[in-house]
C-alpha positions as CSV (number, residue, x, y, z in Angstrom):
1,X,0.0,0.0,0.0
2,X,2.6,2.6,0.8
3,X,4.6,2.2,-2.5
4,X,1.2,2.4,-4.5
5,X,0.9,5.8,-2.6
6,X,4.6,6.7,-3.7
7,X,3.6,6.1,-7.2
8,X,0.3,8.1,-7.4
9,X,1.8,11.0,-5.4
10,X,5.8,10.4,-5.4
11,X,8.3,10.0,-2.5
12,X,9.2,12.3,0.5
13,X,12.7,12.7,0.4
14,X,15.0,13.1,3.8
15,X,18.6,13.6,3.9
16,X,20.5,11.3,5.5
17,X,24.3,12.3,5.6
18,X,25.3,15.6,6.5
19,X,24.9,18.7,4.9
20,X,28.7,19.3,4.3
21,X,29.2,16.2,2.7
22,X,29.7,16.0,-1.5
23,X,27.6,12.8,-1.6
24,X,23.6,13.1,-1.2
25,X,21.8,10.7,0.2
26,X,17.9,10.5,0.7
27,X,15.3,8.4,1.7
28,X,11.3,8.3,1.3
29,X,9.8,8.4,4.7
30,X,6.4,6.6,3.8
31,X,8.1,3.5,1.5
32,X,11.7,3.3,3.3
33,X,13.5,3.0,0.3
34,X,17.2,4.9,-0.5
35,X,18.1,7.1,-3.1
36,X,21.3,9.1,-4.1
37,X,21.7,11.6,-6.8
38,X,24.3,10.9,-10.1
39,X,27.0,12.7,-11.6
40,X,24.1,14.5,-13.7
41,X,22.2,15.7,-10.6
42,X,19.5,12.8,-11.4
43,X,17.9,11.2,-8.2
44,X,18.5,7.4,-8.6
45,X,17.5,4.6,-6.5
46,X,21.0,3.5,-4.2
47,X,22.0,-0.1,-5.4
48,X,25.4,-1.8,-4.7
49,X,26.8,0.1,-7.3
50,X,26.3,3.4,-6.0
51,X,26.8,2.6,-2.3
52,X,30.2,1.6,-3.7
53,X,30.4,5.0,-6.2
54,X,29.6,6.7,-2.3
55,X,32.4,5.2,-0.3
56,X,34.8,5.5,-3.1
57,X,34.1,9.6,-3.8
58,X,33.7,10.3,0.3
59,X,37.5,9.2,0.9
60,X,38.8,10.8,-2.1
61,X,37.2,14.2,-0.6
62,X,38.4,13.0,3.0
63,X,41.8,12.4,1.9
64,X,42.2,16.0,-0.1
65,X,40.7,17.5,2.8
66,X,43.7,16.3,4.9
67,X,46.4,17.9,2.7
């Protein structure tokens, strides 16, 4: 029932890592499901492969932020 209400009136996106970090994370509050956004800005649901894309660009960042 609550992902045939996501389709007839669309998710409602939280963030869920912090607001100073590169990579966006969100997820709908009434179906539970993740999303993140792509190099394009597109919001895209968060599969292995972008949980991976995630950890990967978050400790680039971390590590130029130490230099």
């Amino acid at each position: 029932m609550k992902k045939l209400i996501c389709k007839i009136v669309g998710h409602n996106f939280v963030s869920l890592r912090d607001k100073n970090s590169q990579i966006r994370e969100y997820q709908c509050t009434c179906c539970k499901q993740k999303y993140t956004e792509d190099g394009y800005g597109q919001i895209v649901k968060l599969t292995k492969y972008w949980e991976e894309n995630n950890t990967l660009f978050e400790q680039h960042f971390s590590n130029r932020k130490a230099i």
